[in-house]
matplotlib code that plots the C-alpha trace (Angstrom):
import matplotlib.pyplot as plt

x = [-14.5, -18.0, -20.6, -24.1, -25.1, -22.7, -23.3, -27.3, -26.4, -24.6, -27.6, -30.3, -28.3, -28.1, -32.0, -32.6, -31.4, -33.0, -30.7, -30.9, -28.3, -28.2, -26.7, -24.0, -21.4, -20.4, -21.9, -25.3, -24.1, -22.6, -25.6, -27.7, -25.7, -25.6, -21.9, -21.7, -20.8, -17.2, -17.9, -20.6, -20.5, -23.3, -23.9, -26.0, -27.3, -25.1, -22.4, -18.4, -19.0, -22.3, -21.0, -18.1, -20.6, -22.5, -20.7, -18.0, -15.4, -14.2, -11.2, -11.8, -10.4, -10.5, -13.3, -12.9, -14.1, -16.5, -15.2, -15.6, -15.3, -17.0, -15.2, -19.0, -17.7, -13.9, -12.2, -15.3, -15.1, -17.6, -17.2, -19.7, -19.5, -21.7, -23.1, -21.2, -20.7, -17.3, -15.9, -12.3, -9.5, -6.6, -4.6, -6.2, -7.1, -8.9, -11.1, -10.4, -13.7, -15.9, -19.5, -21.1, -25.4, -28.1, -29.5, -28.3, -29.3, -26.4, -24.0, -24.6, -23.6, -20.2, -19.7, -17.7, -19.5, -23.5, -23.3, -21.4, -23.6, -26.5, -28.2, -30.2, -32.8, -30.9, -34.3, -36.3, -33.6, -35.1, -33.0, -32.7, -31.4, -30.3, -28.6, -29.7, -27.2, -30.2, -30.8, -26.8, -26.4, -29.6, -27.5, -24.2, -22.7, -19.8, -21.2, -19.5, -22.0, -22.5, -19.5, -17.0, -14.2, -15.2, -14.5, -11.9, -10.4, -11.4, -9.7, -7.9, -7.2, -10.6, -9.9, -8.1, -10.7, -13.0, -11.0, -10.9, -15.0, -15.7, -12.9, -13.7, -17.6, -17.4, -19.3, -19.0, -17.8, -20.1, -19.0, -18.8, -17.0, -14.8, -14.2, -12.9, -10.3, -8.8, -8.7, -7.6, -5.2, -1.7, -3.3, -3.0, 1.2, -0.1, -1.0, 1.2, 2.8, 1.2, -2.4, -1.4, 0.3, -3.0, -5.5, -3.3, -3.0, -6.5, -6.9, -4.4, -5.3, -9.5, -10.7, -10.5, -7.1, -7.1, -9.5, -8.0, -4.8, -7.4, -8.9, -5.7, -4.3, -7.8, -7.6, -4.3, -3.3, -1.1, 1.8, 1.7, 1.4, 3.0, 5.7, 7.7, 4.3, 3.2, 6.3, 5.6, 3.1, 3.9, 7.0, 7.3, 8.1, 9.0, 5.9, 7.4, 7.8, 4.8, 1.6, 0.2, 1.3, 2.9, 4.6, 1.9, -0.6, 1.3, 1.7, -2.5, -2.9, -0.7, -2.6, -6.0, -4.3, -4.0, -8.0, -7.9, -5.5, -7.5, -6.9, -6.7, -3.1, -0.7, 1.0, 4.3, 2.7, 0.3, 3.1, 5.8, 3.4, 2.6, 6.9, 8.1, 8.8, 9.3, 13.0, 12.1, 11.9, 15.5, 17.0, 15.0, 17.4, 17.1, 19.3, 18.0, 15.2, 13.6, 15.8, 15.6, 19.0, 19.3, 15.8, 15.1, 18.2, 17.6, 13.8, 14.3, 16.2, 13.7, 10.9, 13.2, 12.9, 9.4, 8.3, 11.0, 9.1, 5.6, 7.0, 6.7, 8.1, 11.9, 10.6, 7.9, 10.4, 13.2, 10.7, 9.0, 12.6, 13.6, 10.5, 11.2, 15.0, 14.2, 11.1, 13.3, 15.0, 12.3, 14.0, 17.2, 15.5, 16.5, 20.3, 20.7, 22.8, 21.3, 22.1, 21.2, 17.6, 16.8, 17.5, 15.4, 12.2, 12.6, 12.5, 10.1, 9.0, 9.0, 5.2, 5.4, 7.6, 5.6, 2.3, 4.1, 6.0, 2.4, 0.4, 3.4, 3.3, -0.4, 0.0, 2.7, 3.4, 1.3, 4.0, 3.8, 6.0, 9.0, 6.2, 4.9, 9.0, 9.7, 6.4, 7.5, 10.8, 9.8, 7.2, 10.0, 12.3, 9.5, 9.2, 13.0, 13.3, 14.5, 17.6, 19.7, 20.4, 24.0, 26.4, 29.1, 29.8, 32.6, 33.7, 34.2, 36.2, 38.3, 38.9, 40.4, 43.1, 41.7, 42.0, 38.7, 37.8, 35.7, 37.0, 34.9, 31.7, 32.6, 33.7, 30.7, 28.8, 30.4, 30.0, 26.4, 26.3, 27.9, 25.2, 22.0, 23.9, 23.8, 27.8, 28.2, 25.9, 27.5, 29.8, 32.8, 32.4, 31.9, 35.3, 36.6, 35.4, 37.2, 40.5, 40.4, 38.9, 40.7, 42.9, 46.9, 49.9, 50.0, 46.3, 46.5, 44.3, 46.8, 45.7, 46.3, 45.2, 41.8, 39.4, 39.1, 35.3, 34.9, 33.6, 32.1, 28.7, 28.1, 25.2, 23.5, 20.5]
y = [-3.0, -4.7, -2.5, -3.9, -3.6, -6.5, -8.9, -8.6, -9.3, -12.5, -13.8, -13.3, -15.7, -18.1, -18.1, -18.2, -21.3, -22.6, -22.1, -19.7, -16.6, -14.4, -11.6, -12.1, -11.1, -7.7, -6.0, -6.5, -5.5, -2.3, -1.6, -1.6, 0.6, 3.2, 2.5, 1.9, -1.5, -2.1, -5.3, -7.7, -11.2, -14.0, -17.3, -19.9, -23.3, -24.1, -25.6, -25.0, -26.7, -24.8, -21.4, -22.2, -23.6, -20.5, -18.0, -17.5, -15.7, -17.1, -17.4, -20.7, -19.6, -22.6, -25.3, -27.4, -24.4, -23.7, -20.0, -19.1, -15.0, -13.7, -11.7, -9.9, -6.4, -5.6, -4.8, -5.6, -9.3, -10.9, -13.8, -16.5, -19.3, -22.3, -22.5, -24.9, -26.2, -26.8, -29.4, -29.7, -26.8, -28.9, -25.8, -22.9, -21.6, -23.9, -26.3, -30.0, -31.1, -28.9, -30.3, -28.0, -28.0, -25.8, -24.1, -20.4, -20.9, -24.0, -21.5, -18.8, -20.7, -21.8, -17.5, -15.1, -12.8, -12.6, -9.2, -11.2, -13.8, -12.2, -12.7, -10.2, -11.1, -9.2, -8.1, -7.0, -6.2, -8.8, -9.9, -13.2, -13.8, -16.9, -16.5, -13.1, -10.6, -8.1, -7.3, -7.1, -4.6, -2.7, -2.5, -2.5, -5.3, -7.5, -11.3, -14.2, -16.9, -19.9, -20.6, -17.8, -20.6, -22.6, -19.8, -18.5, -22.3, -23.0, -19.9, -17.8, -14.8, -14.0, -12.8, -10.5, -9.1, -9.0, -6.3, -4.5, -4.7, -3.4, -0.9, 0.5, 0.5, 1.9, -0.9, -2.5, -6.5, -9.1, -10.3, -13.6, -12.9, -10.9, -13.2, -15.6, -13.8, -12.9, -16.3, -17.4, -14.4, -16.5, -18.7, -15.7, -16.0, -18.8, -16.8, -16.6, -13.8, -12.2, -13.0, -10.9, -8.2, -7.7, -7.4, -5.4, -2.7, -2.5, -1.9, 1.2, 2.7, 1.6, 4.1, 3.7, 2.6, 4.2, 2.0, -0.7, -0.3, -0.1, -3.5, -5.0, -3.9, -4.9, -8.4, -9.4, -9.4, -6.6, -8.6, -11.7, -10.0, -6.5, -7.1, -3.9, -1.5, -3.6, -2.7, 0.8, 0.8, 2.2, 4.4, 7.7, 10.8, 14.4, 16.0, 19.5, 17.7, 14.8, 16.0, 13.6, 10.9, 7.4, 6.4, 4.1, 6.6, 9.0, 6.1, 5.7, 9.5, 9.2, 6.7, 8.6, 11.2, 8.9, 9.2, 13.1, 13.0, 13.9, 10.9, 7.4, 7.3, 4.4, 1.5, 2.6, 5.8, 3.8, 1.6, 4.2, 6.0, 2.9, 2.3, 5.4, 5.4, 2.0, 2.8, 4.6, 1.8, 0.6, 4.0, 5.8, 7.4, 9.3, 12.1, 15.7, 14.7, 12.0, 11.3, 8.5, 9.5, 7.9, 6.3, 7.0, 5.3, 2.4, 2.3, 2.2, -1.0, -2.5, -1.4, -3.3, -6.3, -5.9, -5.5, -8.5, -10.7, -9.3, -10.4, -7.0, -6.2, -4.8, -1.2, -1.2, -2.2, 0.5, 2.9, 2.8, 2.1, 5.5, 7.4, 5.9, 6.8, 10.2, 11.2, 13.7, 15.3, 18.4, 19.8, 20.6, 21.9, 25.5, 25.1, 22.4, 23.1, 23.7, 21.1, 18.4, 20.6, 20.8, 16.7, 16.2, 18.4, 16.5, 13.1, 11.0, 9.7, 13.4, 13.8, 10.6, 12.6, 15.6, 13.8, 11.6, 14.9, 17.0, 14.2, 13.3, 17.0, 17.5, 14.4, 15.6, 19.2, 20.6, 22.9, 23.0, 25.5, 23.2, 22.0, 25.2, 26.2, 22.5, 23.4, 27.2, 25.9, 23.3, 25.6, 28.3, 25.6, 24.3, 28.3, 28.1, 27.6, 23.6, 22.7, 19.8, 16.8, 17.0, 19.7, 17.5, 13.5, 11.3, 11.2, 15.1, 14.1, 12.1, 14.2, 16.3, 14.0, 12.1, 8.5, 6.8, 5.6, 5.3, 9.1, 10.5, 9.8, 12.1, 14.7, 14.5, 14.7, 17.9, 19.4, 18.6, 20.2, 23.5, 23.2, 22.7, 25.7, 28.0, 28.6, 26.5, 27.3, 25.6, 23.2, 25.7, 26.5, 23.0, 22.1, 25.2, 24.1, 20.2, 22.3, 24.1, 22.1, 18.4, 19.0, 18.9, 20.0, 18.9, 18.3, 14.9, 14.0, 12.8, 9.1, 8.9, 12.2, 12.7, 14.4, 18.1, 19.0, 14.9, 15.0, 11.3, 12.3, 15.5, 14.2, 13.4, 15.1]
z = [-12.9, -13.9, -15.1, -13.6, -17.5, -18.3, -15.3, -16.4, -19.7, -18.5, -15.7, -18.6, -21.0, -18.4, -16.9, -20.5, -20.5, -17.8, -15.1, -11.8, -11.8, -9.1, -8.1, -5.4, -2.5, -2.2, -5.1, -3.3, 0.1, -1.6, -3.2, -0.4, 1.9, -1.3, -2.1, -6.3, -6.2, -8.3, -9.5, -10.3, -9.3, -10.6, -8.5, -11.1, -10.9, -14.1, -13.8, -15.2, -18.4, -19.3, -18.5, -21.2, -23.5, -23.6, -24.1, -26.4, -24.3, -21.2, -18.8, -16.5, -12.9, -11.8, -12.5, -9.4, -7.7, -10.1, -11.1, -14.7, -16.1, -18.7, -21.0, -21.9, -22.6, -23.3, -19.8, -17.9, -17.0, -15.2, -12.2, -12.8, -10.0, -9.4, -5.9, -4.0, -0.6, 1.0, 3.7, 5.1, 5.0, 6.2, 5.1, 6.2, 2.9, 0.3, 1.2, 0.6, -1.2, -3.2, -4.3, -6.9, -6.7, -7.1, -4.0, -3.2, 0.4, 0.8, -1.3, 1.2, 4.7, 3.7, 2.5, 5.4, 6.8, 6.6, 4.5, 2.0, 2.0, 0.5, -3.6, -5.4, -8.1, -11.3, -12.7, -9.9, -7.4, -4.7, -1.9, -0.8, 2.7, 4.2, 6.9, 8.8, 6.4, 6.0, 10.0, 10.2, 7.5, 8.9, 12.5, 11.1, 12.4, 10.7, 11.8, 10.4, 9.3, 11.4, 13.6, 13.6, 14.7, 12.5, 9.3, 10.9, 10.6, 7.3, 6.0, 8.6, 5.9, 7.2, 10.1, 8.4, 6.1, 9.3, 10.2, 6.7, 6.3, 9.7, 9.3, 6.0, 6.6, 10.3, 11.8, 14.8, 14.8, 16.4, 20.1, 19.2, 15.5, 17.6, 20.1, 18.3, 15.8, 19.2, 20.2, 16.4, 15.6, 16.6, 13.0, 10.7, 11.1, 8.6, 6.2, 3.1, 2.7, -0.9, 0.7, 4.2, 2.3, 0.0, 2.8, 4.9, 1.5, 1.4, 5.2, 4.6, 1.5, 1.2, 4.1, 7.9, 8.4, 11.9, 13.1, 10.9, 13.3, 16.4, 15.5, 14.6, 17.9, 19.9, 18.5, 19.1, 14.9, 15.0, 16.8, 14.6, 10.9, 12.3, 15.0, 14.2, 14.4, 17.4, 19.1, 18.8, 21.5, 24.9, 23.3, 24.5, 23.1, 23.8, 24.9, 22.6, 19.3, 19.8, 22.3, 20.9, 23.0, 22.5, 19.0, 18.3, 18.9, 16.7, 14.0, 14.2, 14.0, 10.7, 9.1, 10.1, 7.3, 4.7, 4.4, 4.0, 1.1, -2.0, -3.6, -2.6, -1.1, -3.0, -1.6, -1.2, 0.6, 3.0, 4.2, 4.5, 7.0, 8.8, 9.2, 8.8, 13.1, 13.5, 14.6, 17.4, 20.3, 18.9, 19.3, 21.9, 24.6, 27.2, 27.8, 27.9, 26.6, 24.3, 21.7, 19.1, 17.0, 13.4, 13.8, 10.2, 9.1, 11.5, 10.4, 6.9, 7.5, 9.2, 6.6, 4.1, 6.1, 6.5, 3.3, 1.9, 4.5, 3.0, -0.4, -1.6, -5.8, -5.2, -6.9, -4.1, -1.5, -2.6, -2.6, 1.2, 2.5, 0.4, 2.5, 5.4, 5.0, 4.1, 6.3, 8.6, 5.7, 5.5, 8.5, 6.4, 3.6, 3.9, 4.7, 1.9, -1.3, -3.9, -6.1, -3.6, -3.0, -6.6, -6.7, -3.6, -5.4, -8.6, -7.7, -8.9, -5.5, -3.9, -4.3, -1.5, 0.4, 0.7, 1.4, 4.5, 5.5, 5.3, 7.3, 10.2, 10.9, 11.2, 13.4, 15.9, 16.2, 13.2, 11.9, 8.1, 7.4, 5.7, 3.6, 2.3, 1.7, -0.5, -2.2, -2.9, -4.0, -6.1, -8.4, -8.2, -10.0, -12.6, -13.8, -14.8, -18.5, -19.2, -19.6, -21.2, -18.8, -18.9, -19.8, -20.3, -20.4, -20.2, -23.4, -23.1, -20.0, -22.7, -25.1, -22.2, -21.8, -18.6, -18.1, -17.2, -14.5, -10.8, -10.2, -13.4, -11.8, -8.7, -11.4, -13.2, -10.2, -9.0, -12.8, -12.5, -8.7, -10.7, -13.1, -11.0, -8.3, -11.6, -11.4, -14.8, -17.5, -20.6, -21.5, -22.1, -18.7, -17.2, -19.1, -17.2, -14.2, -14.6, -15.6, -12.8, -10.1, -11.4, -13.0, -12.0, -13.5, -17.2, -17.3, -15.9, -12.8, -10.0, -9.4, -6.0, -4.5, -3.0, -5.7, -4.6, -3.2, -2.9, 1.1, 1.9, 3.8, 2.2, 0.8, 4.3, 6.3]

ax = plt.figure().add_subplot(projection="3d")
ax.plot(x, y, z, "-o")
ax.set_aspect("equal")
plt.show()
């Protein structure tokens, strides 16, 4: 984050030596509609070299594009860019030739959107307009600047972010702007993969995600960078579980609760909401009513996929699969062991899990009442005096007489069920608990025999 104090500290410098530095991009549309703006950006007249030259700390970002930051104040980096003007995106992203210059009002026409196209005077706060961003923000209207075909073309990411400003601000998006990211929307299947996933985070977790999912749907984007939440549309449910309609709609309703949480809602949360139901049209049957049997397990599959095709981390990935995977498990709460309850409460994703759990309900049938039992459970559990990790290991299993092998992990797994259930409460009586449970005749575990308590599945929902 850019304090305003730093990025003034940086345009004095330059203008100080001669050269024009203005105020630029978002932090003067934020400022204007009253929103503190996160970071400063300066436009100048000088160019790549000059900004080096002047001051003594400095990352290039990339000099063909004229992008330097200013390391003014530890953590608080500033973007200093030259104005420019821009011809040729043969790839849909960057554009082929680049000229660096001096006029803010050439800088401003090859910018998105009009509100992003305005400069502020840093000491007097004047704004300079060149291209009709003022009367937009006034009406709150998203307009792109100059041809909205042709910026879509030159970089079609935008079409993306049109639907993230107007989403997030709660304005309405120009006919024509809108017009053609419907016609242009087949182009963002393009889009690489890191650039799509980033702007569709932001959509979910910077404010207005419901109507970030309207405006994806509306404009024909949803199918080509979403294809499993598209597919969602039109896909009934039982009336008793979902009033609320259609799987889609529920899915919208969903992400309309990721704003009320009380604190911006993280990435692996936003996105298991958006495919925590996307197995539903693959499972949906009808029989004597609605059903859409092992949806969860199916879904979590396909959130996998979704997220590997997103180029998501592996951590991120494992963790909305996990809350997609485990999304219907609040239902069993109250008839689960004990063991497997205390595991569910203390894992580290289980805040997730109670925050999707808490906004699907309030989206659907508005029953809270497993959520206010995992919560009453869980403080019940943090009350308990701590206790070690493991009563016993494998080298107690050892010195036992046991051979090791793939069997001691289901032992140890059933010692530590004993322990979490309360019927073991030290090592002496976990060793009892192997003698009696494991062992056979002579101590030694029989090799071939099923393990006693070892039930594939118990673990399930």
């Amino acid at each position: 984050m850019t304090s305003r104090a730093s990025a003034l500290a940086v345009a004095r410098r330059l203008r100080a030596e001669g050269f024009r530095a203005l105020f630029a991009g978002g932090c003067v549309r934020d400022r204007l509609l009253g929103i503190p703006p996160r970071d400063f950006d300066v436009a100048t007249s000088a160019r790549p070299e000059q900004v080096l030259a002047l001051f003594p700390h400095t990352v290039p970002l990339g000099q063909r594009f004229g992008s330097v930051q200013v390391l003014e104040e530890p953590g608080a980096p500033v973007e200093v860019t030259t104005f420019r003007t821009e011809g040729g995106y043969s790839d849909g992203r960057r554009p082929d030739e680049v000229a660096l210059g001096t006029d803010p009002a050439e800088d401003a026409r090859r910018r998105d959107f009009t509100v992003n196209a305005l400069f502020e005077e840093p000491e007097t706060g004047e704004v300079l307009d060149f291209v009709g961003g003022s009367a937009d923000l006034d009406a709150r209207l998203l307009r792109a600047v100059g041809d909205p075909r042709a910026r879509f073309s030159e970089d079609r990411l935008r079409m993306l972010r049109a639907v993230r400003f107007a989403a997030r601000l709660g304005w309405r998006i120009e006919e024509q702007t809108l017009a053609a990211v419907r016609d242009l929307a087949p182009l963002a299947g393009s889009v690489s993969a890191e650039r799509t996933r980033e702007e569709l985070r932001r959509i979910l977790v910077e404010g207005g995600a419901a109507r970030g999912l309207d405006l994806l749907r509306e404009t024909g984007l949803l199918e080509v960078v979403l294809p499993e939440v598209a597919a969602c549309a039109g896909v009934p449910q039982p009336p008793e579980f979902h009033p609320e309609g259609d799987v889609l709609v529920h899915t919208r309703l969903v992400a309309a609760g990721l704003d009320l949480l009380p604190e911006r809602p993280s990435t692996v949360l936003a996105f298991g909401a958006l495919f925590h139901d996307i197995g539903k049209p693959r499972t949906i049957s009808f029989a004597d009513r609605i059903r859409f049997d092992e949806h969860d397990r199916v879904g979590a599959a396909m959130a996998e996929e979704a997220c590997r095709r997103l180029r998501f981390s592996n951590d991120e990935t494992d963790a909305v699969r996990d809350l997609v995977a485990r999304h219907m498990t609040f239902r069993n709460l109250p008839e689960m062991r004990e063991a497997k309850l205390r595991r569910f409460l203390a894992d580290p994703l289980f805040p997730e899990h109670l925050a999707l759990h808490r906004i699907d309900c309030l989206a659907s049938h508005g029953d809270l009442s497993m959520h206010r039992f995992a919560v009453t459970a869980r403080e019940r559990f943090a009350a308990e005096p701590p206790r070690p990790p493991r009563v016993i290991t494998g080298d107690d299993l050892i010195a036992m007489g046991m051979r090791p092998g793939p069997r001691f992990a289901t032992i140890l797994r059933a010692v530590e069920d004993a322990w979490l259930e309360r019927s073991v409460k030290d090592a002496e009586e976990a060793r009892e608990f192997v003698r009696r449970r494991f062992l056979g005749e002579g101590g030694v575990l029989p090799e071939d025999s099923p393990v006693p308590g070892d039930h594939p599945g118990e673990e399930g929902p």
